[in-house]
PDB file of N, H, CA, C and O in Angstrom:
ATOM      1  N   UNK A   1    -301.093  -4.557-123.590  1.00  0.00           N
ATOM      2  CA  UNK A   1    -302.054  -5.415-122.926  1.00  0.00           C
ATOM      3  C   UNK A   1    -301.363  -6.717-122.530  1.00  0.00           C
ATOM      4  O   UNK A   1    -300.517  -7.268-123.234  1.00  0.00           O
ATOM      5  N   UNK A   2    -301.793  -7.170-121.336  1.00  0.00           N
ATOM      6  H   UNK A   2    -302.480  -6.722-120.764  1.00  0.00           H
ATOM      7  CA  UNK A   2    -300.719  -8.299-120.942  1.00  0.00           C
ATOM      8  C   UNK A   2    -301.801  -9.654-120.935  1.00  0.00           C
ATOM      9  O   UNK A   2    -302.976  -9.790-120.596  1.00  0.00           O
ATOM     10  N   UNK A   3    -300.665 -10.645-121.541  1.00  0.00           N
ATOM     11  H   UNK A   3    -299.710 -10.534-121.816  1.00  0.00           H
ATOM     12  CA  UNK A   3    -301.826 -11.904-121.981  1.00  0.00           C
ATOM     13  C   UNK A   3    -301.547 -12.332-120.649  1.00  0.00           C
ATOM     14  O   UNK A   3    -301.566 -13.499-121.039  1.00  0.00           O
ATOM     15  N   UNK A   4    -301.375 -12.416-119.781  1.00  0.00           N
ATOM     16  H   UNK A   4    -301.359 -11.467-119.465  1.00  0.00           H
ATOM     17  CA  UNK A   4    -302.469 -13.327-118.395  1.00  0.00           C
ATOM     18  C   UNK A   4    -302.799 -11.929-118.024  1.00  0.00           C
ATOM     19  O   UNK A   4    -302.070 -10.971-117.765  1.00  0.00           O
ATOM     20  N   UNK A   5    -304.418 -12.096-118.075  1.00  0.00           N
ATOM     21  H   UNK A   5    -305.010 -12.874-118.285  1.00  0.00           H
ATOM     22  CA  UNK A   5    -305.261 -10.857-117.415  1.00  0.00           C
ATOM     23  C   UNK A   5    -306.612 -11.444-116.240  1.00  0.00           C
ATOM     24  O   UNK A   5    -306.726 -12.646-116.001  1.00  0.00           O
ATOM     25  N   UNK A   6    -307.134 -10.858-115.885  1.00  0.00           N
ATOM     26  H   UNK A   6    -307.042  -9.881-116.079  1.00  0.00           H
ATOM     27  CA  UNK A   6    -308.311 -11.362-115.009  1.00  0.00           C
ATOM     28  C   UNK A   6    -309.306 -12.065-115.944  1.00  0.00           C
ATOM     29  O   UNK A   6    -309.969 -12.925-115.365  1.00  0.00           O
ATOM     30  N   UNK A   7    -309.610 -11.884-117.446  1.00  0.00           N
ATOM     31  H   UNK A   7    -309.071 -11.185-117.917  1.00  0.00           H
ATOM     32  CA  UNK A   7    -310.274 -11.981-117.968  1.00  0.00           C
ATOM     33  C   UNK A   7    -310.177 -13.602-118.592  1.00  0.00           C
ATOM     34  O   UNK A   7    -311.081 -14.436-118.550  1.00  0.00           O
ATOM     35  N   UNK A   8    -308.533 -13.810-119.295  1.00  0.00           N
ATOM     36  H   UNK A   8    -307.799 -13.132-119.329  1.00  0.00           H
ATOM     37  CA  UNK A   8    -308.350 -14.897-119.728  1.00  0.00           C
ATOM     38  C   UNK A   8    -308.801 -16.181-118.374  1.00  0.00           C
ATOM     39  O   UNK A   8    -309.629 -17.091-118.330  1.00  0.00           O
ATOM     40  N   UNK A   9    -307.969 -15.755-117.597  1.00  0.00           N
ATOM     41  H   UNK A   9    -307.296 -15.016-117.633  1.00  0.00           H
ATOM     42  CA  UNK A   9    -307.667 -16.593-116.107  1.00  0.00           C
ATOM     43  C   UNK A   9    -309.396 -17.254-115.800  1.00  0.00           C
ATOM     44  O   UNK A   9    -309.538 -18.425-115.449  1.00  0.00           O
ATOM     45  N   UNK A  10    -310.506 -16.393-115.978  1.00  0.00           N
ATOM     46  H   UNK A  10    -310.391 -15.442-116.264  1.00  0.00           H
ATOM     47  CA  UNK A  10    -311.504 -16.673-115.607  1.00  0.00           C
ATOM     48  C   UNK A  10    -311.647 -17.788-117.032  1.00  0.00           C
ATOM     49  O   UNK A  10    -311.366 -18.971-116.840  1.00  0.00           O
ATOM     50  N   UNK A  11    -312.060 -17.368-118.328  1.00  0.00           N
ATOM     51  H   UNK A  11    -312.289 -16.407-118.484  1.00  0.00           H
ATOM     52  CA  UNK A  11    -312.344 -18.108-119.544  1.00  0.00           C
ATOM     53  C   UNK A  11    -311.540 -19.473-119.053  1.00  0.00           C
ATOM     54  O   UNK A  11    -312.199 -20.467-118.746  1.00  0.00           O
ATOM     55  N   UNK A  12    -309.893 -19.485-118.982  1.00  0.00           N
ATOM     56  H   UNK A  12    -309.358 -18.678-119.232  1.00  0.00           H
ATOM     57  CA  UNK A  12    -309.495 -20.665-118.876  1.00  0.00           C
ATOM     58  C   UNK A  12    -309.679 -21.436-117.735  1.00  0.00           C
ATOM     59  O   UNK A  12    -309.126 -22.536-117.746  1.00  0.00           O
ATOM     60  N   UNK A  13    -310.304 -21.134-116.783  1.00  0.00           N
ATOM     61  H   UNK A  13    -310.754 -20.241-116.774  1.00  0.00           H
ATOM     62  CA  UNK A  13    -311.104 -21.905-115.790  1.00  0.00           C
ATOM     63  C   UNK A  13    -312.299 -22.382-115.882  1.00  0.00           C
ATOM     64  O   UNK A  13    -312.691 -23.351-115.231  1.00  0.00           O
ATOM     65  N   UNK A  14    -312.969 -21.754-116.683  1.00  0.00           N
ATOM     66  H   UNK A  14    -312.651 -20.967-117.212  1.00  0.00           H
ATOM     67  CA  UNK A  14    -314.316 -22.283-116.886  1.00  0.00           C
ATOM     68  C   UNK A  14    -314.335 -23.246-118.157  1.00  0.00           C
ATOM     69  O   UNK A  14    -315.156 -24.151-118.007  1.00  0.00           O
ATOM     70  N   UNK A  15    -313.761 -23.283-119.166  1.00  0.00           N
ATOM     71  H   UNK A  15    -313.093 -22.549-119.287  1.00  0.00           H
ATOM     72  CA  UNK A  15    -313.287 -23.671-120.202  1.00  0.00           C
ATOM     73  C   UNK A  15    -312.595 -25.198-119.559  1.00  0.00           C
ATOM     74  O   UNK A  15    -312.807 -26.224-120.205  1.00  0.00           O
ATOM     75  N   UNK A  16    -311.843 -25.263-118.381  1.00  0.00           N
ATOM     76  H   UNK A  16    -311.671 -24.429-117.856  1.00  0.00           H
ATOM     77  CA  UNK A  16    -311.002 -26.410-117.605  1.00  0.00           C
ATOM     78  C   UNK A  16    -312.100 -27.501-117.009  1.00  0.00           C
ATOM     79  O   UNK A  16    -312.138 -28.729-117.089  1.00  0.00           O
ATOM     80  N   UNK A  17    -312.993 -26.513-116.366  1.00  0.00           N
ATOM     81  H   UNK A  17    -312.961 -25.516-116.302  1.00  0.00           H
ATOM     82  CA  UNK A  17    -314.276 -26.854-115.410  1.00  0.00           C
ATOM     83  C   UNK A  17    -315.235 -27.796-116.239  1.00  0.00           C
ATOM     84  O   UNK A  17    -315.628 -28.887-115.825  1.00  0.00           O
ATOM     85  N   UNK A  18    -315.555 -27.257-117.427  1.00  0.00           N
ATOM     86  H   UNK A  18    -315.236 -26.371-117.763  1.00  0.00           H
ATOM     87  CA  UNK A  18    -316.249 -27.850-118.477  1.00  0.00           C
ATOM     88  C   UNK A  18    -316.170 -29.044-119.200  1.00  0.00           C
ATOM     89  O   UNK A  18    -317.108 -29.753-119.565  1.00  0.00           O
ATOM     90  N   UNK A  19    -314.298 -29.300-119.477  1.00  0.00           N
ATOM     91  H   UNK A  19    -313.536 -28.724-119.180  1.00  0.00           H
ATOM     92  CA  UNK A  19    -314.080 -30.294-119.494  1.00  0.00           C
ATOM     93  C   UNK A  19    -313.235 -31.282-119.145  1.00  0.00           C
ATOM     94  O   UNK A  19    -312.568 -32.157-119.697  1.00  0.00           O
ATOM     95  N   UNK A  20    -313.543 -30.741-117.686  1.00  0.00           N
ATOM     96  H   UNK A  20    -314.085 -30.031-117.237  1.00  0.00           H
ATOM     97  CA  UNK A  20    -312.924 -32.081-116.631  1.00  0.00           C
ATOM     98  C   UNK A  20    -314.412 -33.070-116.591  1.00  0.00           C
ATOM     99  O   UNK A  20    -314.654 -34.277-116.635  1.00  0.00           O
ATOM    100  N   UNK A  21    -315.311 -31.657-116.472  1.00  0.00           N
ATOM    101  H   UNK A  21    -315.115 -30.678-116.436  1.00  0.00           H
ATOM    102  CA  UNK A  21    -316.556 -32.479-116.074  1.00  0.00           C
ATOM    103  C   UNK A  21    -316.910 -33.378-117.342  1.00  0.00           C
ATOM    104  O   UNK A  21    -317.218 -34.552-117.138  1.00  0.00           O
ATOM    105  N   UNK A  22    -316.877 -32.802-118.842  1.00  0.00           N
ATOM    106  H   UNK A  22    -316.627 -31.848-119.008  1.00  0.00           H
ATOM    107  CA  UNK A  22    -317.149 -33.977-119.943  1.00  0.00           C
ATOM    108  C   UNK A  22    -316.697 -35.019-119.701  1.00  0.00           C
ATOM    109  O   UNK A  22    -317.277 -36.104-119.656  1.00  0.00           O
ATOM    110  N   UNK A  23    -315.145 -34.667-119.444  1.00  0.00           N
ATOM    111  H   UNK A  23    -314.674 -33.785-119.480  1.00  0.00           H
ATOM    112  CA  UNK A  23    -314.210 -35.682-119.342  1.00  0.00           C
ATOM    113  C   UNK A  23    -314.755 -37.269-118.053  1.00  0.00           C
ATOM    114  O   UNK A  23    -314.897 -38.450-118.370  1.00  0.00           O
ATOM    115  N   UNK A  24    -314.872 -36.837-117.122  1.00  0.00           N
ATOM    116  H   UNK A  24    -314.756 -35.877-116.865  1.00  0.00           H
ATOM    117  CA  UNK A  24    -315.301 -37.372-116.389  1.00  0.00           C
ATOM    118  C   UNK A  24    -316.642 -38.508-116.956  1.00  0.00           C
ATOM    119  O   UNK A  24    -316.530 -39.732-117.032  1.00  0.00           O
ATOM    120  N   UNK A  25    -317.739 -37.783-117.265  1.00  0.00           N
ATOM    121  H   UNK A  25    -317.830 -36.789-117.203  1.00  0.00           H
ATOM    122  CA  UNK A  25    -319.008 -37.903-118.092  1.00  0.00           C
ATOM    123  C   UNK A  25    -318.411 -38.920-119.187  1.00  0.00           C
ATOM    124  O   UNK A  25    -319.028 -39.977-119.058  1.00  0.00           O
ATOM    125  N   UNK A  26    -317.981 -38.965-119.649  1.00  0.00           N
ATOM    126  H   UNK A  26    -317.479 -38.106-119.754  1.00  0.00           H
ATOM    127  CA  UNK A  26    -317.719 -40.133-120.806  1.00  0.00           C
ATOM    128  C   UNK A  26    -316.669 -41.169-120.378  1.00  0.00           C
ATOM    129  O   UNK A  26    -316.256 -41.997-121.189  1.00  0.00           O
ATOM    130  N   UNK A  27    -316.222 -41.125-119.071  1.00  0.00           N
ATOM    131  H   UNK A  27    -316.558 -40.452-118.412  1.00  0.00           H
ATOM    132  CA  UNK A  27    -315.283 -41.943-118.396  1.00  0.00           C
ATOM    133  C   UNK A  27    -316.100 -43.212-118.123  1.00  0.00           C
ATOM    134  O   UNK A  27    -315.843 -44.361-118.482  1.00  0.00           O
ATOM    135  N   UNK A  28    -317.465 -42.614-117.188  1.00  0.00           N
ATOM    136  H   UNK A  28    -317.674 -41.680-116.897  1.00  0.00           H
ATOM    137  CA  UNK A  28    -318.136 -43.285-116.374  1.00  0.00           C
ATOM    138  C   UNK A  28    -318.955 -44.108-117.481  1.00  0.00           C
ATOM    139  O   UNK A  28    -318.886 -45.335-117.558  1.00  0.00           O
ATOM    140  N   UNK A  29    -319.699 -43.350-118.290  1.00  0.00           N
ATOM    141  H   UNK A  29    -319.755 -42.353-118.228  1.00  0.00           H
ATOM    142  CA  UNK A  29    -320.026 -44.215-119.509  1.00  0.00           C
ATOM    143  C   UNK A  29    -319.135 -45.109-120.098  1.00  0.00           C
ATOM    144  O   UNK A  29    -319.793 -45.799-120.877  1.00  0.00           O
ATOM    145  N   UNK A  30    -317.746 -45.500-120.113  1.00  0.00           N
ATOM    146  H   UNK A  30    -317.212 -44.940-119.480  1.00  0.00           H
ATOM    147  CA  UNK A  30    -317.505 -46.328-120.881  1.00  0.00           C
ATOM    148  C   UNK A  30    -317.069 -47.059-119.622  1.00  0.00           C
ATOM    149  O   UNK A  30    -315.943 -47.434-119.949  1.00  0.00           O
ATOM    150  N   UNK A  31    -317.255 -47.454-118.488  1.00  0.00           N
ATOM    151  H   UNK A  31    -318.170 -47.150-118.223  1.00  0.00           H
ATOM    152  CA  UNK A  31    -316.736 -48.427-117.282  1.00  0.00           C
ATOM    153  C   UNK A  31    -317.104 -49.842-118.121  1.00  0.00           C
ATOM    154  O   UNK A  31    -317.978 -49.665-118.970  1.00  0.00           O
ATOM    155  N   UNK A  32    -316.616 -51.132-118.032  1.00  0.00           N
ATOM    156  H   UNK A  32    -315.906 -51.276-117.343  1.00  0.00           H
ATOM    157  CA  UNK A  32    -317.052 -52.639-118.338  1.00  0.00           C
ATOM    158  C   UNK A  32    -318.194 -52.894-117.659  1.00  0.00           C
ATOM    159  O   UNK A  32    -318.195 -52.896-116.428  1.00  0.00           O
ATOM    160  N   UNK A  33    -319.371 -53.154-118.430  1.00  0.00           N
ATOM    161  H   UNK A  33    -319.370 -53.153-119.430  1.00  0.00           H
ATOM    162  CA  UNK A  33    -320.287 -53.614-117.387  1.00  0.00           C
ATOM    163  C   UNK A  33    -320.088 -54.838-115.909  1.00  0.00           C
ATOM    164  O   UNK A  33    -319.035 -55.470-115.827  1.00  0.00           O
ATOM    165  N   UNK A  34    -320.836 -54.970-115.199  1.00  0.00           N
ATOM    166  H   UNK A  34    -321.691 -54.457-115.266  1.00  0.00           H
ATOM    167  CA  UNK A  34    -321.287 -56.228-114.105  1.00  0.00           C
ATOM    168  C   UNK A  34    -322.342 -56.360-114.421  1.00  0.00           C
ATOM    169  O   UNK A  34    -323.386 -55.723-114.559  1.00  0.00           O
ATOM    170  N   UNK A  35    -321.782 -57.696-114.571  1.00  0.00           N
ATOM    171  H   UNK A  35    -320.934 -58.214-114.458  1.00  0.00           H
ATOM    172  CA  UNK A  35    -323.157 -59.070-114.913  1.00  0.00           C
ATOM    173  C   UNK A  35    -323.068 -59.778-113.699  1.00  0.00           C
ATOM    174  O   UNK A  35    -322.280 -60.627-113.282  1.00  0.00           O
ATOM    175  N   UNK A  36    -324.135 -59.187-113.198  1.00  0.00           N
ATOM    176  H   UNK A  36    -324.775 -58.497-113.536  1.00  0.00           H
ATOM    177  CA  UNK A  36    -324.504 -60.496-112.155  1.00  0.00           C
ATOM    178  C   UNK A  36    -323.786 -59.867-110.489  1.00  0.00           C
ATOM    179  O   UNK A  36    -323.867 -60.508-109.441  1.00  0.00           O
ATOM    180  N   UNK A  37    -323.234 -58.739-110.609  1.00  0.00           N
ATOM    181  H   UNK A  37    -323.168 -58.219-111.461  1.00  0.00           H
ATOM    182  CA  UNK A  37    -322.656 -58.516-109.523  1.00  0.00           C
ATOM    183  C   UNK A  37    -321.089 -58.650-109.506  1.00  0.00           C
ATOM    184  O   UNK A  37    -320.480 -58.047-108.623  1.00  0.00           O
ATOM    185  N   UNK A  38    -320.496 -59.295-110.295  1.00  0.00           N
ATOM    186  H   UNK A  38    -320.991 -59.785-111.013  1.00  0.00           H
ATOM    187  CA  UNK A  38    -319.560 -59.670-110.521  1.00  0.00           C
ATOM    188  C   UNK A  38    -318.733 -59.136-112.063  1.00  0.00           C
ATOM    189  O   UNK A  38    -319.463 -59.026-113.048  1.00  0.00           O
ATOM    190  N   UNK A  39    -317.296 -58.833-112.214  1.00  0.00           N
ATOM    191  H   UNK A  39    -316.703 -58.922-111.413  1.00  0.00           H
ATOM    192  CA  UNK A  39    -317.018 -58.192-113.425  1.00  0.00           C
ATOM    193  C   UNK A  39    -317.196 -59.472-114.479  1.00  0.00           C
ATOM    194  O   UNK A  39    -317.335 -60.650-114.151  1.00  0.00           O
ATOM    195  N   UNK A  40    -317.166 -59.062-115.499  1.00  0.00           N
ATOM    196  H   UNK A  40    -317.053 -58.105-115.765  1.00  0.00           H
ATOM    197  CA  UNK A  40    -317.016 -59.698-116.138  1.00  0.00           C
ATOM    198  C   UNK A  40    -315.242 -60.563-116.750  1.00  0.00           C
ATOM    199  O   UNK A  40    -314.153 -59.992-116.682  1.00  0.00           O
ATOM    200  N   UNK A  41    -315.429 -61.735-117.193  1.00  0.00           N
ATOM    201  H   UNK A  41    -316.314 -62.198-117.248  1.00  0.00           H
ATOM    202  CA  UNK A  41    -314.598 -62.770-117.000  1.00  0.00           C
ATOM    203  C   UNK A  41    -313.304 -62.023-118.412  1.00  0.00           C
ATOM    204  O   UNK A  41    -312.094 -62.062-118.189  1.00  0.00           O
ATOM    205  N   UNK A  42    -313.631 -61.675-119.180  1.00  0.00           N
ATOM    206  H   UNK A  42    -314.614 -61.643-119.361  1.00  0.00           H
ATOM    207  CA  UNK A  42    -312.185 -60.904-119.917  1.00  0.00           C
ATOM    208  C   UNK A  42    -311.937 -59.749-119.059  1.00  0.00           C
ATOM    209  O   UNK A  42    -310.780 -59.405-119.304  1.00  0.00           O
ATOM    210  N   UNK A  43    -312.401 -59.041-118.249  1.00  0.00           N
ATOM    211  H   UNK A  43    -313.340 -59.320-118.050  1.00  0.00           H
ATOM    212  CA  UNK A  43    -311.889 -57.424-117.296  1.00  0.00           C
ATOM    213  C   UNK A  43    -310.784 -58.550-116.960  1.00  0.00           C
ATOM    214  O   UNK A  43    -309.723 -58.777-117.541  1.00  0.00           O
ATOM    215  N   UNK A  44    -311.432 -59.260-115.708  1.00  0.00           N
ATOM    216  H   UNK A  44    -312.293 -59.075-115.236  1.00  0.00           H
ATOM    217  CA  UNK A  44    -310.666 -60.224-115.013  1.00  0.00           C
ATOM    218  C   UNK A  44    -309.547 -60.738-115.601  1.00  0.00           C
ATOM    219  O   UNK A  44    -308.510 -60.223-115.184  1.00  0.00           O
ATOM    220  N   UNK A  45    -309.359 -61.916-116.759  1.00  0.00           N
ATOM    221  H   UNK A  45    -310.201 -62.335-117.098  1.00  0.00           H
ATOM    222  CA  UNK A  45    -308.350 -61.658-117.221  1.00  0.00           C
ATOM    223  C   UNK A  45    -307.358 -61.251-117.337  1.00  0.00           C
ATOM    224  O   UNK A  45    -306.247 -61.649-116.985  1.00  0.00           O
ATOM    225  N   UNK A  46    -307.897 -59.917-118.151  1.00  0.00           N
ATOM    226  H   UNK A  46    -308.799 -59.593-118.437  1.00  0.00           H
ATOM    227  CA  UNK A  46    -306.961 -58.626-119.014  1.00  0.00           C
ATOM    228  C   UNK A  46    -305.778 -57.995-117.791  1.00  0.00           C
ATOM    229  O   UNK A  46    -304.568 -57.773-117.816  1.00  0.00           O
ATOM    230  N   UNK A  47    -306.686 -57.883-116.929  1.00  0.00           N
ATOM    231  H   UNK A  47    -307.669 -58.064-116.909  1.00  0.00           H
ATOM    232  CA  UNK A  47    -305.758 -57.502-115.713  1.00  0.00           C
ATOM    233  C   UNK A  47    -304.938 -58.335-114.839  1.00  0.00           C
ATOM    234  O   UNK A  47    -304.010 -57.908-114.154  1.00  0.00           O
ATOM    235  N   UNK A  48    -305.335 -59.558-114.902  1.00  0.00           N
ATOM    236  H   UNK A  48    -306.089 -59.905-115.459  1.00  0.00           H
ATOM    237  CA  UNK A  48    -304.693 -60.632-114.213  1.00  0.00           C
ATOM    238  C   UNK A  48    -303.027 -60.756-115.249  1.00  0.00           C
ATOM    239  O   UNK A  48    -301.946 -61.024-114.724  1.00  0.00           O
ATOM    240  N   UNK A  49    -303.213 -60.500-116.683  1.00  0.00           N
ATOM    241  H   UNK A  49    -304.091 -60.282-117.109  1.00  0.00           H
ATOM    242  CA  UNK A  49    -302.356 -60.534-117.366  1.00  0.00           C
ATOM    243  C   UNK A  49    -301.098 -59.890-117.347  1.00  0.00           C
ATOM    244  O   UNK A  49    -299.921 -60.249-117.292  1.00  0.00           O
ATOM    245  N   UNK A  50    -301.883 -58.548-117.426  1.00  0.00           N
ATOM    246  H   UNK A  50    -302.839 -58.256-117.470  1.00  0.00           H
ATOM    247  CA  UNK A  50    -301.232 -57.368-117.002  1.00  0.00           C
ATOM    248  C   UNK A  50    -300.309 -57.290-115.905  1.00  0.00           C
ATOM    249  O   UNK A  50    -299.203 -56.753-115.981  1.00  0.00           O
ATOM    250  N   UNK A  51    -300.899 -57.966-114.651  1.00  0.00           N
ATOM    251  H   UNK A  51    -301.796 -58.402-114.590  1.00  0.00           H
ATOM    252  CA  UNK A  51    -300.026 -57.481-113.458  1.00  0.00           C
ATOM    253  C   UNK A  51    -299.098 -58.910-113.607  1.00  0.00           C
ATOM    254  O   UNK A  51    -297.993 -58.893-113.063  1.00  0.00           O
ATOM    255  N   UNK A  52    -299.450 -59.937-114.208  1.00  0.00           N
ATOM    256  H   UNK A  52    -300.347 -59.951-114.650  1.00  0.00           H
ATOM    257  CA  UNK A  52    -298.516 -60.824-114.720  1.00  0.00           C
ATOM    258  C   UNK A  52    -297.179 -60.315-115.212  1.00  0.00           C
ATOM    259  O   UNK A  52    -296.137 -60.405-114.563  1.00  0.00           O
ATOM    260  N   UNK A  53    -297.309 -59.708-116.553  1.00  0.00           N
ATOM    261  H   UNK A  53    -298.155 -59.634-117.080  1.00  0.00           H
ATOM    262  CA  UNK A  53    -296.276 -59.123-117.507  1.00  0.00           C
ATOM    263  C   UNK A  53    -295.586 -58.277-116.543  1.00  0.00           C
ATOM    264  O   UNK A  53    -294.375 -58.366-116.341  1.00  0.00           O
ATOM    265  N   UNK A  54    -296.388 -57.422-115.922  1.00  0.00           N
ATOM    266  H   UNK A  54    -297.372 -57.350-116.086  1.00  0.00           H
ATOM    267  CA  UNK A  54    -295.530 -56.395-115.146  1.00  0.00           C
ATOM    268  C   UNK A  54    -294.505 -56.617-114.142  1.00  0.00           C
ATOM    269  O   UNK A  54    -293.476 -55.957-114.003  1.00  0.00           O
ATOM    270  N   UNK A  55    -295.073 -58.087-113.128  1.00  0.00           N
ATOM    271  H   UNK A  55    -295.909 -58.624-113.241  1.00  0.00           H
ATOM    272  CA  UNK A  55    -294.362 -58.627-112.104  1.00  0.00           C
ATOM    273  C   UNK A  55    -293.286 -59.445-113.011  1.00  0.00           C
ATOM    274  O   UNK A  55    -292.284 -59.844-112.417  1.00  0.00           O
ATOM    275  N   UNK A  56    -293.394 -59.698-114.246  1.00  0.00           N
ATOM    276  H   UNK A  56    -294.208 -59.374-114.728  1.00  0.00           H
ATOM    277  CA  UNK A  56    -292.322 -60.340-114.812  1.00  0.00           C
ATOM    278  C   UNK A  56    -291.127 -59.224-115.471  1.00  0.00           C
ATOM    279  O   UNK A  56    -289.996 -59.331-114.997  1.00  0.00           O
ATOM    280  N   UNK A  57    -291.293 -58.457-116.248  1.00  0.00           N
ATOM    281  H   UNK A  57    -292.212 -58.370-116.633  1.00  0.00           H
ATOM    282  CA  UNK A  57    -290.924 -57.255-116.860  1.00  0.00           C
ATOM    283  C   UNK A  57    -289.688 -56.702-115.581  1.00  0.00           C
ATOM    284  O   UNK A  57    -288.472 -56.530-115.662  1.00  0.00           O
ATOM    285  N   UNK A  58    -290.720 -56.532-114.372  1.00  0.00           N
ATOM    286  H   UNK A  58    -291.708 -56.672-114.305  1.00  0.00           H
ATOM    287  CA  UNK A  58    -289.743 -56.166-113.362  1.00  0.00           C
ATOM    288  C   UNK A  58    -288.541 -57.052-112.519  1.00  0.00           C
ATOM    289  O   UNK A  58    -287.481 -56.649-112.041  1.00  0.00           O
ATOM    290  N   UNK A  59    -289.105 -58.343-112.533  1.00  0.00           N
ATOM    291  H   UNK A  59    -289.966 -58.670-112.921  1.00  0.00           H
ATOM    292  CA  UNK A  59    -288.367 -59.468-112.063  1.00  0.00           C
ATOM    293  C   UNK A  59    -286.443 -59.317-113.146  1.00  0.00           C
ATOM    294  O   UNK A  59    -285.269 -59.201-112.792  1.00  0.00           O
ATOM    295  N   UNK A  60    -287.227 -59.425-114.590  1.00  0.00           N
ATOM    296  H   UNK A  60    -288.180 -59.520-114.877  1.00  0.00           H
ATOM    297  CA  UNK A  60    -286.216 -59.230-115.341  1.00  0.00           C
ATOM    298  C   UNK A  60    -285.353 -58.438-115.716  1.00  0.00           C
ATOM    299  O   UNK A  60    -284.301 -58.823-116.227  1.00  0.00           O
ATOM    300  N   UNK A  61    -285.681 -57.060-115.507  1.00  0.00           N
ATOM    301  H   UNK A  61    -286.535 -56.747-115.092  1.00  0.00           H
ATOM    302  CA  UNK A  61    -284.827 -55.369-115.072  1.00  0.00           C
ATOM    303  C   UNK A  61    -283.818 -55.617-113.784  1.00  0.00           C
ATOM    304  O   UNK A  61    -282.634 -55.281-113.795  1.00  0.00           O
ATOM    305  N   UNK A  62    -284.527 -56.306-112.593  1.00  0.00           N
ATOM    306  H   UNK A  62    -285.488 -56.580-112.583  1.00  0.00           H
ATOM    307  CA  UNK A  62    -284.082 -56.414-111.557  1.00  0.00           C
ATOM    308  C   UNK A  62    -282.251 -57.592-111.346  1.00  0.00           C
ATOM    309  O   UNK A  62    -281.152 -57.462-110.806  1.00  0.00           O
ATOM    310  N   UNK A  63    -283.021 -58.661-112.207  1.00  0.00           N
ATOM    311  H   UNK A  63    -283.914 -58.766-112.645  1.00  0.00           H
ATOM    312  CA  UNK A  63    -281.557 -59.441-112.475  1.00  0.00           C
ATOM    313  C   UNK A  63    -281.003 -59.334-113.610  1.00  0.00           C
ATOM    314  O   UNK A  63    -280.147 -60.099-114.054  1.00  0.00           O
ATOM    315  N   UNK A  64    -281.441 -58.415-114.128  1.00  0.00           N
ATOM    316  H   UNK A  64    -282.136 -57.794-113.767  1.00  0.00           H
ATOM    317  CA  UNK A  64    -280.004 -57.908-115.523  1.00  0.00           C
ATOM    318  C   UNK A  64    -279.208 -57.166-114.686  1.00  0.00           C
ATOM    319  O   UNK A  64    -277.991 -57.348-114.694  1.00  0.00           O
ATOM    320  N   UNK A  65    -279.874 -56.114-113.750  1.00  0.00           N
ATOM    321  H   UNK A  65    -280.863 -55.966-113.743  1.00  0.00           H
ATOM    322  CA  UNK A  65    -279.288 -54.922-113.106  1.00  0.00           C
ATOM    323  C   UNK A  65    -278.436 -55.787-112.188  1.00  0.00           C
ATOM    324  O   UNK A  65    -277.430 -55.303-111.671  1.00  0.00           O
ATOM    325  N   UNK A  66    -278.782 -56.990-111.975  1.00  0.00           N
ATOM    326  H   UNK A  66    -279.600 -57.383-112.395  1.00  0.00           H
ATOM    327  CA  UNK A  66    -277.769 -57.436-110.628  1.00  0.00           C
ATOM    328  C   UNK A  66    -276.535 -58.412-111.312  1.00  0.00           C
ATOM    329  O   UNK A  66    -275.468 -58.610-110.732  1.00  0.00           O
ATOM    330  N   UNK A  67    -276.791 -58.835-112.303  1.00  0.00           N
ATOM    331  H   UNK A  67    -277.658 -58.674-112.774  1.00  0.00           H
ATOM    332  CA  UNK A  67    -275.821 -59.822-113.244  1.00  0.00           C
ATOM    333  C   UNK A  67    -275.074 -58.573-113.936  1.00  0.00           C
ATOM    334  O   UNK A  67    -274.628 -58.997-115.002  1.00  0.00           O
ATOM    335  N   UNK A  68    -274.798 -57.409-113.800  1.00  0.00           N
ATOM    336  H   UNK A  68    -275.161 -57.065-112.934  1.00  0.00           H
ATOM    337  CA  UNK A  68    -274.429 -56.687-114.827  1.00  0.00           C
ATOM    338  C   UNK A  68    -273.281 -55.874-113.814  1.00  0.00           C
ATOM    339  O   UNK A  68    -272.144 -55.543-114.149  1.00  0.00           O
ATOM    340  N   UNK A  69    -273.872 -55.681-112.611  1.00  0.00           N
ATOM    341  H   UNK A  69    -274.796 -55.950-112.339  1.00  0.00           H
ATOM    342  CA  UNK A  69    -273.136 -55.216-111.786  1.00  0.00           C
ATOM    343  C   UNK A  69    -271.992 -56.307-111.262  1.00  0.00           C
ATOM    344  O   UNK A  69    -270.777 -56.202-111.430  1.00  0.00           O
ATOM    345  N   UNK A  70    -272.657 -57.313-110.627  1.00  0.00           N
ATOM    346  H   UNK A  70    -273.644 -57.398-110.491  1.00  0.00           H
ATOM    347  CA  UNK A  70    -271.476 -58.907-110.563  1.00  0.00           C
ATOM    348  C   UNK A  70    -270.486 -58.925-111.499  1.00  0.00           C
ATOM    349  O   UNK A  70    -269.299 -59.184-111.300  1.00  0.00           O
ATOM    350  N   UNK A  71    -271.186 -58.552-112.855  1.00  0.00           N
ATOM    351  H   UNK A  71    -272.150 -58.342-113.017  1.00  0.00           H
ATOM    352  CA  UNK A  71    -269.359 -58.899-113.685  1.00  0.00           C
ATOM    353  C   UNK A  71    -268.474 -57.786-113.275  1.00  0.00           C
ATOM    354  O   UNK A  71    -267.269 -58.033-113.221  1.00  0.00           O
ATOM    355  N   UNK A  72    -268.962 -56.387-112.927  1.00  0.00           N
ATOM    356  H   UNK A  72    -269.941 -56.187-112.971  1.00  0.00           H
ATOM    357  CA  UNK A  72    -268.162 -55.509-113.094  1.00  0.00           C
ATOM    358  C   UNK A  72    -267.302 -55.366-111.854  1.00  0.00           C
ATOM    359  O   UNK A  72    -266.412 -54.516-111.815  1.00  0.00           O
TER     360      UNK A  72
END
């Protein structure tokens, strides 16, 4: 008997289907609320931070990689 059959293929699709859709379903439930129309002031933040660290993180990869090559 061969394990990929018509039978599994269907189970593991519906089984996939089921919980993409949970998955999804408890995504949307946990979004940050809007107060007022507007996100709220730590979302804002948190992310302002974030793309902070990141634009820095990369700034600093970028001139090690170029000071490293110069000596050589």
């Amino acid at each position: 008997m061969s394990v990929i059959n018509r039978r599994n293929a269907v189970l593991g699709w519906a089984v996939w289907r089921v919980t993409k859709t949970l998955a999804k379903m408890k995504a949307s439930n946990t979004k940050p609320s809007m107060q007022g129309g507007r996100p709220n002031k730590s979302l804002l933040a948190v992310s302002v931070a974030g793309v902070s660290l990141a634009g820095i993180a990369g700034a600093l990869t970028f001139w090690r990689k170029h000071q490293t090559a110069a000596e050589s």
